[in-house]
C-alpha positions in Angstrom: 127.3 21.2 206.1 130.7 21.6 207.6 130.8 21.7 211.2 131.8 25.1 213.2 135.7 25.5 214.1 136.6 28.3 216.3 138.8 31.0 215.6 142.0 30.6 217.1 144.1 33.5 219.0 147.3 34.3 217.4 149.1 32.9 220.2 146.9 29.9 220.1 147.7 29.6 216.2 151.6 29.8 216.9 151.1 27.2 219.9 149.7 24.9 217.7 152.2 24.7 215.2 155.1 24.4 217.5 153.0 21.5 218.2 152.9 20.1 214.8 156.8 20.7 214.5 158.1 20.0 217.7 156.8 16.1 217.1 158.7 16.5 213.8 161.8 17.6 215.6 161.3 14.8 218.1 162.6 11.6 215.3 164.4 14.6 213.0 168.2 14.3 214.3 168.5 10.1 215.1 166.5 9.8 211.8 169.0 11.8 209.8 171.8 10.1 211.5 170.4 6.9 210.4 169.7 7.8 206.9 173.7 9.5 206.4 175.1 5.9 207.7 172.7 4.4 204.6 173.9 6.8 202.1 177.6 5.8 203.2 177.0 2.2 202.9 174.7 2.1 200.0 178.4 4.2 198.0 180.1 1.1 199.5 177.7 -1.2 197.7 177.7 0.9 194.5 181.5 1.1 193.9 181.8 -2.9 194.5 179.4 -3.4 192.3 181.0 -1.6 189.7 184.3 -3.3 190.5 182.8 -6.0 191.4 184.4 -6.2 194.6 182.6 -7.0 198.0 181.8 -5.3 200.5 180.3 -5.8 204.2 176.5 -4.6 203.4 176.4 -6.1 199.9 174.7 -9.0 200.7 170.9 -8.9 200.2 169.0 -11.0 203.0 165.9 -12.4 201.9 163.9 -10.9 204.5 164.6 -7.7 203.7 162.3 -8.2 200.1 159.2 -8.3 202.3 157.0 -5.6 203.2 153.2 -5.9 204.2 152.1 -2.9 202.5 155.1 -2.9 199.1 154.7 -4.6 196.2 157.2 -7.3 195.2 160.9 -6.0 194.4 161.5 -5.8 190.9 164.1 -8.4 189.6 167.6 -6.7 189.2 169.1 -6.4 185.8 172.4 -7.5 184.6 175.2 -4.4 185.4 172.9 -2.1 187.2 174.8 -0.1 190.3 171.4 0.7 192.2 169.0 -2.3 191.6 165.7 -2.5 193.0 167.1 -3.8 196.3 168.2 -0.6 197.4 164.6 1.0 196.6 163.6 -1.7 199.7 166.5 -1.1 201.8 165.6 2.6 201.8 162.6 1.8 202.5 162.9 -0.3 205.6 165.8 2.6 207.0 162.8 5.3 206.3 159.5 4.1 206.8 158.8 3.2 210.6 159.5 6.0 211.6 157.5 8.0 208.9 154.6 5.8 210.2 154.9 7.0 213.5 155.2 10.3 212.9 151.8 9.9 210.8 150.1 8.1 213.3 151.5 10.9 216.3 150.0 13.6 213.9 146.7 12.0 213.9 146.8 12.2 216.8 147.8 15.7 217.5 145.0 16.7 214.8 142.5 14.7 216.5 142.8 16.4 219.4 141.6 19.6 217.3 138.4 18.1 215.4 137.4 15.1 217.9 138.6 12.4 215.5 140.0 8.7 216.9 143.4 8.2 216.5 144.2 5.4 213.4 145.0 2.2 214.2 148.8 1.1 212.0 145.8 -1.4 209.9 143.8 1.6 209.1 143.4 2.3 205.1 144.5 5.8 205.8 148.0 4.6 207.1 148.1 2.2 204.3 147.6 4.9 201.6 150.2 6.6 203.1 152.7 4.3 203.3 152.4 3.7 199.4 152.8 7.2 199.0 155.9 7.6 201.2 157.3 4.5 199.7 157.1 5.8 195.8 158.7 9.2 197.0 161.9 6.6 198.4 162.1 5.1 195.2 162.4 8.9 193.7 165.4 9.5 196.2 167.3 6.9 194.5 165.8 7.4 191.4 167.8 10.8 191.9 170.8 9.1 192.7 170.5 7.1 189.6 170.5 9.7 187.9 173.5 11.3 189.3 175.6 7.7 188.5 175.1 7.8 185.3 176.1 11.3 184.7 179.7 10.5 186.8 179.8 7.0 184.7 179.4 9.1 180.9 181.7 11.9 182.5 184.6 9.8 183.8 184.3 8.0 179.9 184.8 11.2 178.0 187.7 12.5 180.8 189.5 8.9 179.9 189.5 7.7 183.7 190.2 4.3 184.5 187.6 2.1 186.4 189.6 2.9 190.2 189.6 6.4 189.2 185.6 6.9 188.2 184.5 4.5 191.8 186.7 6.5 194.2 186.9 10.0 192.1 189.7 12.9 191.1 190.0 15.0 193.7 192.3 17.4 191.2 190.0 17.5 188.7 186.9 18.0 191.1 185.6 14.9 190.0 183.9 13.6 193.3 183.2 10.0 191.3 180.5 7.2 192.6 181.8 7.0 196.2 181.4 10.5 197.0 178.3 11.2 194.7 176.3 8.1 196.4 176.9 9.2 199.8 175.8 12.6 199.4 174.3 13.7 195.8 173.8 17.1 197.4 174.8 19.2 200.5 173.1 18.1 203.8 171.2 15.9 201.6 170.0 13.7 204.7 168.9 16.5 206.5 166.7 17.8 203.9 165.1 14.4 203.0 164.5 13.6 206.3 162.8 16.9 206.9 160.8 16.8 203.6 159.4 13.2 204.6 158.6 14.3 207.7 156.4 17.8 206.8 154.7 15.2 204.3 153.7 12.7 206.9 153.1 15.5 209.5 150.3 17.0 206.4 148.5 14.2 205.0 148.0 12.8 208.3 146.1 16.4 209.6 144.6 16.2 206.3 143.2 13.0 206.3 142.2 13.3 209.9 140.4 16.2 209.6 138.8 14.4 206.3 136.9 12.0 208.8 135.5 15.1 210.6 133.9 16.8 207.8 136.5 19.9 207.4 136.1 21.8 204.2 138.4 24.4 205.0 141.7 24.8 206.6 143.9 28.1 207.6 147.5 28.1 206.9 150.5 28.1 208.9 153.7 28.5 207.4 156.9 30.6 207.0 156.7 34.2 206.8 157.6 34.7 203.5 156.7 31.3 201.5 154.7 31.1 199.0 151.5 28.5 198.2 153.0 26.8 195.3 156.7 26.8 195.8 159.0 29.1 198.4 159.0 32.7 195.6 155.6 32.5 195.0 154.2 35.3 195.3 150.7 34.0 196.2 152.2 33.8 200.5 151.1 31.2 202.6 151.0 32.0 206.0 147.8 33.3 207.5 145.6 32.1 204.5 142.1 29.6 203.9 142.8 27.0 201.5 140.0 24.4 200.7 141.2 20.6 201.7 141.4 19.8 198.1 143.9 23.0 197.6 145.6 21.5 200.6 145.6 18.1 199.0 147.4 19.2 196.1 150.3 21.6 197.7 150.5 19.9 201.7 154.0 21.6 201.2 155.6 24.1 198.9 159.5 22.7 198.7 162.4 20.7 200.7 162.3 21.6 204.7 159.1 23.0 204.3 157.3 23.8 207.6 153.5 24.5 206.4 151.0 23.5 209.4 147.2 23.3 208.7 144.7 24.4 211.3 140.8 23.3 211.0 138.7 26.1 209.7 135.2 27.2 208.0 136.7 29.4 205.6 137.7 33.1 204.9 136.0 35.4 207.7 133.6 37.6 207.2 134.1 41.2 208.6 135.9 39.2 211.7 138.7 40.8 213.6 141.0 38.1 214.5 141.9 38.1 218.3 145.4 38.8 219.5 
């Protein structure tokens, strides 16, 4: 049986989740400083590539292909503009500080359901890492994406090699220097953000997983919805079970869901002011 959780005050509730978020905001600004400097460089590396130029961060030092918890980098195929590499670069710009700000939200959920805070060896920081890592690789996954469509656009618009690397400003062709180093508006922001509410939720999750928690209550933006931001299933203020959790620990970019430990719907309670 699950063990008893009180009912938290409103004001309590809303204390709590500045809690959650205010450790968020604590690594938010230097880490999205640090990640729009590696979007910058990693156009730099893309456009020598593809004129096979060099450039200051192009070199690939061996170190940087070791990770305790990452599998091996993949080898890097003849003409590709974003091998492997930069799957591990990303990796090493992003991750510490994702794996602090799991760790500090053990912590903080800990404090709510008597659990120990994990040690960086623990399983549960291990899982998560994997998990954060494949999400990097789907960041520049996305940015593969985008190359390609700028490589097959430039061809049918007849640009020459110069032309397709550092864009047409006339023709609002922003070409692979400007697409790499920002695929879309405050793109570091929102990543950063989005990695962050991620870390912040599977670590409360999995904490309160070690204390028996069946249930949680929701905390989340007025108006967003369980699944994504318009759905019309809201939210804030609801009981989810931990597997519901599990499966939606946030509903879109810059998300702000917060999960308190909880036994469920109330029956016939009044919830305290």
């Amino acid at each position: 049986m699950a063990r008893r959780f009180p009912r938290f005050p409103v004001g309590h509730k809303r204390s709590l989740k500045h809690g959650f978020t205010a450790l968020q905001q604590r690594r938010y600004h230097v880490m999205a400083a640090r990640l729009h400097v590696f979007f910058v460089q990693q156009a730099e590396r893309v456009v020598a590539r593809y004129l096979g130029t060099t450039t200051a961060t192009l070199e690939y030092p061996v170190w940087m292909g070791r990770l305790a918890w990452a599998p091996a980098v993949k080898e890097t195929q003849p003409g590709e503009l974003l091998p492997p590499e930069e799957d591990r670069r990303l990796q090493i710009v992003m991750v510490p500080d994702l794996e602090d700000q799991y760790i500090q939200s053990s912590h903080y959920a800990g404090q709510l359901v008597g659990a120990d805070v994990p040690d960086p060896q623990d399983v549960r920081v291990r899982n998560f890492l994997l998990s954060a890592g494949a999400r990097i690789v789907d960041i520049n996954d996305t940015t593969r994406d985008d190359i390609a469509l700028q490589l097959a656009l430039g061809g049918e618009r007849g640009y020459n090699q110069r032309q397709i690397a550092r864009g047409v400003p006339q023709d609002n062709f922003p070409g692979l220097d400007a697409t790499v180093a920002q695929t879309y508006r405050n793109r570091s922001d929102t990543i950063v953000r989005t990695e962050l509410s991620y870390a912040n939720a599977q670590a409360t999750l999995d904490t309160y997983r070690t204390q028996t928690v069946e249930w949680v209550e929701v905390q989340d933006g007025d108006d967003c919805g369980w699944e994504d931001h318009d759905d019309p299933d809201l939210a804030d203020g609801s009981f989810r079970t931990m597997d519901q959790a599990d499966e939606y620990p946030i509903a879109h970019p810059n998300c702000v869901r917060v999960f308190l430990p909880s036994d469920g719907p109330p029956e016939g309670e009044e919830e305290e002011e």
